[in-house]
N, C-alpha and C positions, 0 to 999 in steps of 0.2 A: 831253660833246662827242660820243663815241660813240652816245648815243640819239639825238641832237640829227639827226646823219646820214643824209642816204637810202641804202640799200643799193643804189640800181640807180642811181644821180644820175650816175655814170662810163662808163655802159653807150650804147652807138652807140641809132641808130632801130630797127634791127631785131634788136636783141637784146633777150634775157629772160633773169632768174637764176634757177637751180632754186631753189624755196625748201620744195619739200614732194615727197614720196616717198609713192605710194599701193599700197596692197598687197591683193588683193582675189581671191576662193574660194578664197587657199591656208589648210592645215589651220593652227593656231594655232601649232603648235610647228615649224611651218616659216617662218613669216612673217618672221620677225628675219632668219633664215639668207639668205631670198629675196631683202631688201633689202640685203644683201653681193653680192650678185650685179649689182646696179645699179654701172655703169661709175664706177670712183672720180671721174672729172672729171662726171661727173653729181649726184653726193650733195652736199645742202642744204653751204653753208656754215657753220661758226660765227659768228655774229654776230659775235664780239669775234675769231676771227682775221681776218673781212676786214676789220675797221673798223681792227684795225692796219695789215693790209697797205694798206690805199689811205691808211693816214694816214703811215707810215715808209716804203715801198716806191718807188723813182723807175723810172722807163722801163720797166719791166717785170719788173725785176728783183727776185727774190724774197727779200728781206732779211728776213723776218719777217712771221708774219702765215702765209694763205694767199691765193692768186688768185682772182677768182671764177668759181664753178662757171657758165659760158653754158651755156646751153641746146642743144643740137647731136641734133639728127634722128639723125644717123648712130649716135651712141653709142647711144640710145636705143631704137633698133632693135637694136642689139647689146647690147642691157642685155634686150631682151624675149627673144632668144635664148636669151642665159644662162638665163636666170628657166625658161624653158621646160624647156631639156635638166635641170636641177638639177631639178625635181621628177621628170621622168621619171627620172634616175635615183635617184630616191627609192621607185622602184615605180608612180609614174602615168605606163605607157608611154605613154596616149593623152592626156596632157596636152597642153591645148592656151595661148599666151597671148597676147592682146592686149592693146596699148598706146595708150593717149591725151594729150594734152597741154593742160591749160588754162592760157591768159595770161591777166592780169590785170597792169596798172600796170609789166608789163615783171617780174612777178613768175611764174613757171610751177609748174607742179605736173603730177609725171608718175605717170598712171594703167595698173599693170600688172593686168589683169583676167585670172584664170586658170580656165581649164573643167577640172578636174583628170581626171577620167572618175576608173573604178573602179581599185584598187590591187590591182597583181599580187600573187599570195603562191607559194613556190615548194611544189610541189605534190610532186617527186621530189628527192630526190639524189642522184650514185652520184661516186665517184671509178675513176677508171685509173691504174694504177702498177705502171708492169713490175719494177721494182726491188722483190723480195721486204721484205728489207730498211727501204726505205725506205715501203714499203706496211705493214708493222708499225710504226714506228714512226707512222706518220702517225695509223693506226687506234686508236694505244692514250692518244695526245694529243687528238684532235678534238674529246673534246665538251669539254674544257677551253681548246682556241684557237678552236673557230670558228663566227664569226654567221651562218656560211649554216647554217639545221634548216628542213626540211619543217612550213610553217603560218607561217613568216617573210616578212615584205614581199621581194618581189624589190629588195633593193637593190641597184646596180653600186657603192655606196659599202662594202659586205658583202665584197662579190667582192673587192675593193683590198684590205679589211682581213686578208682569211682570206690572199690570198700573200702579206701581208708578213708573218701569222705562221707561216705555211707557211714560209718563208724563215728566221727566227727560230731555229726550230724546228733545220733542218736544221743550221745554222750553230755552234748548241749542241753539237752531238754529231757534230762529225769532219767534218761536207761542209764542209771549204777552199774548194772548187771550185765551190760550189752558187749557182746564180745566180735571181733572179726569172723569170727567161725561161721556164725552166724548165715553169714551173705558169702551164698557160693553163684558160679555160672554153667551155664548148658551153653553149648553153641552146637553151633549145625553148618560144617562149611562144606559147600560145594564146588567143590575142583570145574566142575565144566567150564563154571558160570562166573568164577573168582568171587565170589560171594558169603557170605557169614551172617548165619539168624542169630542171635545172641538173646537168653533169655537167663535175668537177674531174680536170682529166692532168695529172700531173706526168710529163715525160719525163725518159729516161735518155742521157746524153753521146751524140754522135755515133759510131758504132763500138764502143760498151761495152752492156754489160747491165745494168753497176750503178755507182751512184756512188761513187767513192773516200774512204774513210775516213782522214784524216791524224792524227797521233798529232806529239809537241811532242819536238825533237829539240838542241841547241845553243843559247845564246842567246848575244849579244853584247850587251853596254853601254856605251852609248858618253859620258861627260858632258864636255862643250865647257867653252870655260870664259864667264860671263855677259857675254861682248864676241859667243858664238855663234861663234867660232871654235877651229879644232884647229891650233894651233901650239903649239911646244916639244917639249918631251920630255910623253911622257905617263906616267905611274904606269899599268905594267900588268900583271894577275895572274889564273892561271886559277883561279878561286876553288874549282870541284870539276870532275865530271862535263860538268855544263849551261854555267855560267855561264864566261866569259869578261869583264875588266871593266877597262875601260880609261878613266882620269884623266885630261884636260887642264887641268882646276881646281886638283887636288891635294890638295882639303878632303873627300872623303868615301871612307868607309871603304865596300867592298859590301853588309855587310848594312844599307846604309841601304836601298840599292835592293831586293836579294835579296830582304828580309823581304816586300815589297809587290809582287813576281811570282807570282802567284797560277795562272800555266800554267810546271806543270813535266816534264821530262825523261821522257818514255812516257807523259802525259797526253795523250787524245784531243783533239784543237782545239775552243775553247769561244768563241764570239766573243763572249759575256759576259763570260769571266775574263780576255780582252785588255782589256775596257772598263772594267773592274771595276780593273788595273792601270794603267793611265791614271787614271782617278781617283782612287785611294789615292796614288799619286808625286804627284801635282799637292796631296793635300790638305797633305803634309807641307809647303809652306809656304816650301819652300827653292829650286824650281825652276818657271823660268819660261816656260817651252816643255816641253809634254810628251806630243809625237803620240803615236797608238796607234802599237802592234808593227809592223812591217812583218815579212811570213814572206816564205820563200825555200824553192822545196822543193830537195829533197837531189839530186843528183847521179845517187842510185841509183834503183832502181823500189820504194822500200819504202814510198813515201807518209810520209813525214817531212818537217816544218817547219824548218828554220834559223830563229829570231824574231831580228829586231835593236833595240837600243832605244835612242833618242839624245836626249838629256837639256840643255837648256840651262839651269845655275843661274841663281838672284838674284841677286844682289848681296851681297856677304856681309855688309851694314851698310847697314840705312835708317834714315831720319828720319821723322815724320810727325808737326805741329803741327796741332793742333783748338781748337775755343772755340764759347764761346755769347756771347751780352748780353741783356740785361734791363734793362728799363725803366720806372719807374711816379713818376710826380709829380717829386718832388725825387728819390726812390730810384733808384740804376741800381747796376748790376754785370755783370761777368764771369767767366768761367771759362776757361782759357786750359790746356791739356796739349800736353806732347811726350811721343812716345813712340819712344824709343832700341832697335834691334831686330836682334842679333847673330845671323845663322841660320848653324847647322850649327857652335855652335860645338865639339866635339868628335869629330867628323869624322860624327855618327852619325845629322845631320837634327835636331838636337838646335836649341832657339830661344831666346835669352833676352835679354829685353825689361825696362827701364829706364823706368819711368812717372813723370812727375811733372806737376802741375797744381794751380792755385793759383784760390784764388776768394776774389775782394772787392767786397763789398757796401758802397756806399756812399751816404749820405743826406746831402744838401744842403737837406734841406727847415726847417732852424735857420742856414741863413745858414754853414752850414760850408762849408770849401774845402781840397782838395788832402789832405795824411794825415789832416788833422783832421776829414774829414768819412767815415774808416772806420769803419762800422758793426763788420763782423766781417771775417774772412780764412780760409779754410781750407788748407792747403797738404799734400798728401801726395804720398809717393814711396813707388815699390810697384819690386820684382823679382823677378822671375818666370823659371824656368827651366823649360823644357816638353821633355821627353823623348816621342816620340811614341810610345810603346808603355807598357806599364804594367811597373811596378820594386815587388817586392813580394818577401816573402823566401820565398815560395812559389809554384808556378805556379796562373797564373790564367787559364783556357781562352775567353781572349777573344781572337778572329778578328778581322780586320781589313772584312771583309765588307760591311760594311754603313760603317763609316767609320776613320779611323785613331783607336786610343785614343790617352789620352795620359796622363803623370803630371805633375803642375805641381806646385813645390814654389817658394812664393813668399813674403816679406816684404815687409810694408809697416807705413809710419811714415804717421803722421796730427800734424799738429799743428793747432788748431783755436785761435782768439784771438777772445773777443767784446769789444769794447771797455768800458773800466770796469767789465768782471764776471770775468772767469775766462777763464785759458788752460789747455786739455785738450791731452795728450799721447798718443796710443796708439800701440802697437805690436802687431802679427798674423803670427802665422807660420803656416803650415798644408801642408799637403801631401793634393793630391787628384787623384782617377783620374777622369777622361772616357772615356765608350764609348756607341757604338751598337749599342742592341738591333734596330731598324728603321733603313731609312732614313729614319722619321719619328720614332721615339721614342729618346731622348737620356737620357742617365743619367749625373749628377755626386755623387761620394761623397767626401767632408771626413773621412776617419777619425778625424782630428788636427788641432786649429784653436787654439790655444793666443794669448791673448790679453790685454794689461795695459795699464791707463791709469791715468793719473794725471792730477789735475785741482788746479787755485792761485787760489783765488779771489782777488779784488783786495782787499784790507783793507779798503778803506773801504763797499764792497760788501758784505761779508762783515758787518760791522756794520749796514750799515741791513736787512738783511733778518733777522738774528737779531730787531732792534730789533722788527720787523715782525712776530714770530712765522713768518714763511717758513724754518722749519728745511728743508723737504723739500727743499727748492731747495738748501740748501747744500750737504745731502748727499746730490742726484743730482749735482752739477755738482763738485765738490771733492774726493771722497774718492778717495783708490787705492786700485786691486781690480785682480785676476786670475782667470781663470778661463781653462780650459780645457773644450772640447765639440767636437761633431758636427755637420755638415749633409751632406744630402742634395735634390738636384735632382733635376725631373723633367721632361720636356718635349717634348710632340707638334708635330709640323709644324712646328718652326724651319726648316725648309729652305723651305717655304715663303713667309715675310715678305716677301720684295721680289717675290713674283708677282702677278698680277691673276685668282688663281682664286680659287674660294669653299673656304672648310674654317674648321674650328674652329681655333686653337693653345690647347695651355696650358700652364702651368709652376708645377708647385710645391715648393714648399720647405721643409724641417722643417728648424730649429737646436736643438741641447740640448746645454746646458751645466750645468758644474760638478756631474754624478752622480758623476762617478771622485771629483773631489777629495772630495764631503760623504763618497762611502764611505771615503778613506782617511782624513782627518779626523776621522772615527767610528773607526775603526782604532786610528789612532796617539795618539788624544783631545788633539791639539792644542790651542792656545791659545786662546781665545776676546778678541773685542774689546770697548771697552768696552759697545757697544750689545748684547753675548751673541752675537755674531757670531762662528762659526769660521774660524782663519786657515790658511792655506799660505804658510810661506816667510817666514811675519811680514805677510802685506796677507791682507783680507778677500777672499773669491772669489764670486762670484756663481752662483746656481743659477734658473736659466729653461728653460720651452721655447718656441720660440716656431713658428709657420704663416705665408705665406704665398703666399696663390693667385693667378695672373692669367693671366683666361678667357678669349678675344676671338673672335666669331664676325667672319668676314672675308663679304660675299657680295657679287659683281658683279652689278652691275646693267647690264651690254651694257657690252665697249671696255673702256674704263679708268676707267668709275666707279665706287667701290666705296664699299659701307655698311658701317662697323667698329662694332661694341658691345663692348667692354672691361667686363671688371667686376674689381675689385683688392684684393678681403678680406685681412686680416690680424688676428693674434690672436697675443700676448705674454702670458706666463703665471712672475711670478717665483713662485718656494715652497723649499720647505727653509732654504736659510741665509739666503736673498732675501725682502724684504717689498717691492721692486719692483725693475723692470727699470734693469741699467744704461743710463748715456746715450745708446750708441751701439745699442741695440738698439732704444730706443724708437721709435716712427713719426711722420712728421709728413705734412702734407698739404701744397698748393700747390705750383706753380714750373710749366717748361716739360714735361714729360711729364705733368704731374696735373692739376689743376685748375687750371688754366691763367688764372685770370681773377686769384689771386694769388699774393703771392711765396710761395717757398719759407718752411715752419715760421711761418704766418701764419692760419692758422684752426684753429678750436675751442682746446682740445678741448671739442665738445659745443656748446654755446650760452655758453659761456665767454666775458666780455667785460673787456676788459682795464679799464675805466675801476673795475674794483673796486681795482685797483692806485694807491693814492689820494697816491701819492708821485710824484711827474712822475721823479724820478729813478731810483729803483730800477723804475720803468716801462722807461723808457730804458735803463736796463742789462741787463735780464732779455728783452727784445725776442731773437725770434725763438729763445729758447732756454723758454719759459714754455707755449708753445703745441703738447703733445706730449701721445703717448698711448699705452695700451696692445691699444687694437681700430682699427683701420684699414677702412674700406670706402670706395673710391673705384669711380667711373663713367666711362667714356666715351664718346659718342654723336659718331661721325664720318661726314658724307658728302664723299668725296673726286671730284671730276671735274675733267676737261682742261679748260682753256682755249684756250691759245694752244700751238700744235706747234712753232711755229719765233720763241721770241724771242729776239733776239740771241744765234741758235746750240743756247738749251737749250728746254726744255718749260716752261710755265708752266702748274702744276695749281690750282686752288683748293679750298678745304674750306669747310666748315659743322659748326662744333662743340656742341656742350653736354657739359659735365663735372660731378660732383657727385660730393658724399660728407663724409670729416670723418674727425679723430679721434676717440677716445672714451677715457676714461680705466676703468680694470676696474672700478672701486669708490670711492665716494663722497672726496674731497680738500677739505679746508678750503679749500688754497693755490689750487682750480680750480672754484669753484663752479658748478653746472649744466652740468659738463663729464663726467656718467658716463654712460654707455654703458646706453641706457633705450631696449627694444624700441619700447616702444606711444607713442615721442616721438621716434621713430628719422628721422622726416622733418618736425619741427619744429628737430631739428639739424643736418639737410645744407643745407651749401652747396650753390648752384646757381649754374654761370657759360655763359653763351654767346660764340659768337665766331664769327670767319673768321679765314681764313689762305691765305696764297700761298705754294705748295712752285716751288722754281727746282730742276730737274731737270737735271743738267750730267751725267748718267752717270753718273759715276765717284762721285757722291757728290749729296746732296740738298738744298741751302739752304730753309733756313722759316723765313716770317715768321708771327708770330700774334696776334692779337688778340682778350684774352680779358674780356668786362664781366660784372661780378658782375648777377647777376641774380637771387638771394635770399642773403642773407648772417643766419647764424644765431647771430650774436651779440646781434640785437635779438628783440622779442618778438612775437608775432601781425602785422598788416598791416605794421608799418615791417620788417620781414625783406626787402619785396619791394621792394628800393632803386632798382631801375633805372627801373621802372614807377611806383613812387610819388615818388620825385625825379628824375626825366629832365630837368626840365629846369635841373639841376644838374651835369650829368657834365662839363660843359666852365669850370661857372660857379660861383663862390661863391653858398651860400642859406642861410639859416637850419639847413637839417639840416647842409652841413658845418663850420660855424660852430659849433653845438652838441657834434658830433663832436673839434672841434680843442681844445674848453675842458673836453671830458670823457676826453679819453686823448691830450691832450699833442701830437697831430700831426694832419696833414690826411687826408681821406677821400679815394682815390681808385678811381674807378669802373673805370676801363680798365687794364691790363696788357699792352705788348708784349713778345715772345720772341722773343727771335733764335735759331737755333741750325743745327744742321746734323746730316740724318737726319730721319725723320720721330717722330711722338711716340710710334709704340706702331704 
């Protein structure tokens, strides 16, 4: 309906819509910048936001959608202004630009044509600064803050940069009082020569010589209680010297606060370490208003600060329910979490969160209905108590600087049901430290990860797979083990994900298990099982290590389109008492974060194709637990751009995906034929899916829909891999290849996968 549409069909006689923007003799790396300069109600519309506005939109009213951009002289004249002074102050003082307009069918196109003339470059520099003082300290910072140097473009955008870090600067080291106003400039440009003297004054107070240095003198605290009001009695206590700290809540002790006042008592004024304290109080999680310091000076003539600090909590108890759905053929499922969240529970800033969530897969595609048609169920509950500082029985000289650590000492229960095969039990305890080395680099340490499952397979299962000779299967999915190990996190630029700049992230991960126990089991020469297996406690322990990496280069492409490339390696390595990985270590591929085109624990491993499984039953039973591995590499190829700005309230963005990759098994499996992990066959076994997707942008949180179609699937061999392309005209319709499909592994083939979920995938 939308192509179908003329764009200009609602437009009077003597109107025209902008529909093109020209930009012409500016340098390249100005031109983007230039056409920002063009008047917003001048710039092209989106296609698909005006085709909603004139299709939802009544009387004028801006419901969705945008307006259309008319054409108007007058802006356009002020769009050439712009355009003008912005190069000049880029350094072409003699820039000159003219503007054109072509109609065509009530469609315009406006031509800005620029004479740039020659670029200033600044030839001298000197500063003025009566203040001794502040003339040394400026002189021994400069060549570290600032972009005016002799042989640099005369930029006025240079000039803006250098006082505000001239300002910066001052602000750091004791000028309370120190304003922009302050530091103005002279220049001296010479037209013959294309040249610019540039000379920087900072002046000194009115009536003074020098500017006053403040030093940090009393502090007040004030926390309200989370209605934002101060009624009742307050809890209040001078804590030392500085701090004074006053209660209306009643739930927190001072060194919640204290610990994260980062200007104290004869410390010079640091307009960093106010901002630096404003953000450590706010990351602790417990409060929800948290202006900077407001100073007060003293009374006396000592140049002293009074700082005040006033604090509105959270709520001492939230809620917060999440979920996804999934969809494919007769398949669908969901995933469905609350998360229970008690902050500050011992008066210290302290948090502790109650998780649980439940996932059931279910397949209707045998005529089932209602519980008879659950596949599988997972359901785990996890608690967690997070101390925001690190608890260790020795000190450990981590600053808060850079973000607040934390120690989490948490439990959690897993229960896992596959229909007609086995139900796994685990449990995990562990205790681990969070710190920031940067504010881009992130550091999580698992000293202690302590962990036991237990697995039941179903009898009758249990028999036909023995029958079958599939031992390995019984004894990944049925046996009890424990084991105890490490992990370690690593990770660049999390602080960045939800921005639209360009940068790398990544994050990696090392787990190793069961060293302590094989040495103390060598030790104490423990029992062995009957497979030569050594025990702790009476159960088998396992010994692994395992990696994994994920890369992602993020880069915009103008606005808010962004090109993401992910890559997702992983590598699991059992030895010592292990001849393979337990269940929960293993990898799988598919779902809504991975490869996207199918379900979760549904490809490979390798070119592994289930119709070897020549029992429709034990087929049916072993589903979605058969399909696992010990090497992992996944892909993803994201183009993310706007669509519509205003749909009913939120954003509506759309993508363009391709995902690939696969698992791989370490080493050659009866039970998984042509599923090992083979370099120089390494892209005869990746899955390949493509898709779109609509992200619903509400702020506060991100709904996404996706749709993911296989577009090479590596369970067939040579040309039939390439499913979409060579049955297309099958993905909506019964044909001979999913007919064959249904009589060769028991169920239907389907091409398309949607995902529901909330956040984006990566």
């Amino acid at each position: 309906m939308a192509a179908g549409c003329s764009l200009t069909h609602r437009l009077n006689e003597h109107q025209a819509l902008v529909r093109k923007i020209t930009i012409k003799g500016v340098e390249k790396q100005y031109t983007l910048a230039a056409v920002n300069y063009v008047d917003k109600e001048q710039q092209p519309n989106n296609v698909l936001n005006l085709q909603l506005y004139y299709t939802f939109s009544k009387h004028g009213k801006k419901e969705i959608g945008e307006a259309p951009r008319i054409l108007d002289t007058n802006l356009v004249e002020f769009s050439r202004i712009q355009i003008e002074k912005f190069l000049q102050n880029k350094g072409y003082l003699k820039a000159r630009v003219e503007s054109a307009i072509k109609v065509k069918k009530k469609k315009a196109e406006l031509i800005f044509t620029a004479t740039e003339g020659p670029l200033f470059r600044i030839r001298k520099f000197q500063d003025s600064i009566v203040d001794g003082k502040v003339r040394a300290l400026y002189r021994a910072n400069r060549k570290v803050i600032s972009h005016i140097q002799p042989g640099n473009p005369f930029d006025v955008d240079s000039l803006a940069y250098d006082r505000d870090q001239i300002y910066q600067l001052m602000k750091r080291n004791g000028y309370y009082d120190f304003y922009r106003q302050y530091i103005t400039y002279n220049y001296d440009t010479t037209f013959n020569s294309s040249v610019a003297d540039v000379k920087m004054i900072i002046a000194s107070p009115a009536d003074k010589k020098e500017h006053p240095v403040y030093t940090i003198n009393n502090t007040l605290i004030t926390i309200y209680k989370s209605s934002g009001k101060a009624t009742g009695k307050a809890d209040t206590l001078n804590v030392d010297s500085q701090f004074r700290f006053v209660d209306y809540s009643h739930k927190f002790k001072p060194k919640a606060v204290t610990n994260y006042i980062f200007q104290h008592k004869g410390d010079v004024y640091d307009i960093e370490k106010q901002s630096l304290t404003t953000s450590r109080l706010s990351e602790l999680n417990v409060f929800r208003n948290v202006p900077n310091p407001t100073y007060i000076k003293t009374a006396d003539s000592t140049n002293r600060l009074d700082s005040k600090i006033d604090i509105i909590p959270l709520k001492h108890m939230s809620n917060r329910i999440e979920g996804e759905f999934i969809f494919n053929g007769g398949r669908y499922g969901f995933n469905v979490g609350n998360t229970f969240t008690d902050r500050n529970l011992f008066k210290g800033a302290e948090i502790l969160q109650l998780k649980l969530s439940w996932s059931v897969l279910f397949d209707n595609s045998n005529g089932a209905v209602g519980s008879s048609a659950i596949q599988n169920q997972d359901f785990k509950a996890g608690l967690n108590l997070v101390y925001p500082r690190i608890i260790a029985p020795f000190h450990i000289p981590i600053p808060g600087k850079y973000g607040v650590p934390h120690t989490t000492i948490s439990s959690n229960y897993q229960l896992f049901f596959q229909k007609g095969l086995v139900s796994r039990t685990s449990l995990i305890n562990s205790f681990t430290y969070d710190w920031a080395e940067t504010t881009n680099k992130l550091h999580s340490l698992t000293p202690i990860n302590i962990e036991f499952s237990r697995g039941v397979i179903d009898p009758g299962a249990q028999t036909a797979l023995i029958k079958q000779n599939y031992y390995s299967y019984v004894y990944l999915i049925g046996r009890t083990i424990f084991t105890s190990g490490s992990q370690y996190a690593y990770q660049v630029n999390a602080n960045k994900l939800n921005s639209y700049n360009s940068f790398t992230y990544f994050r990696g991960v090392v787990d190793v298990g069961g060293n302590t126990l094989a040495l103390m089991s060598s030790l104490f020469k423990t029992a062995k099982d009957p497979l030569g297996q050594r025990t702790i406690f009476g159960h088998t322990f396992a010994q692994y290590s395992k990696g994994e990496i994920d890369l992602r280069f993020y880069h915009n492409l103008g606005g808010e389109r962004m090109f993401v490339f992910r890559l997702n390696p992983g590598l699991g390595v059992p030895y010592g008492n292990s001849s393979q990985l337990i269940f929960e270590k293993d990898f799988y591929a598919g779902g809504a974060n991975d490869i996207r085109a199918w379900l979760p624990r549904t490809i490979g491993p390798g070119q592994y194709n289930r119709s070897v499984l020549q029992n429709d039953t034990v087929r049916g039973r072993l589903k979605y637990l058969d399909q696992f591995g010990e090497v992992k590499i996944v892909g993803n190829i994201e183009y993310r751009y706007p669509l519509v700005n205003n749909f009913f309230g939120s954003k509506l963005n759309g993508a363009l995906f391709t995902d690939f990759g696969n698992v791989w098994r370490l080493k050659p499996e009866t039970d998984s034929p042509n599923g090992t992990f083979n370099f120089n066959r390494i892209f005869q076994s990746t899955a390949i899916g493509i898709g779109t997707g609509l992200r619903f942008d509400l702020s506060f949180f991100v709904f996404r829909l996706d749709a993911g179609f296989k577009l090479k699937d590596p369970q067939f061999i040579g040309d039939e891999q390439w499913v979409l392309t060579k049955h297309i005209d099958e993905i909506f319709h019964d044909g001979d290849f999913k007919r064959t499909y249904r009589a060769t592994h028991g169920e239907g083939y389907n091409f398309m996968q949607l995902n529901f979920g909330i956040g984006l995938p990566f």
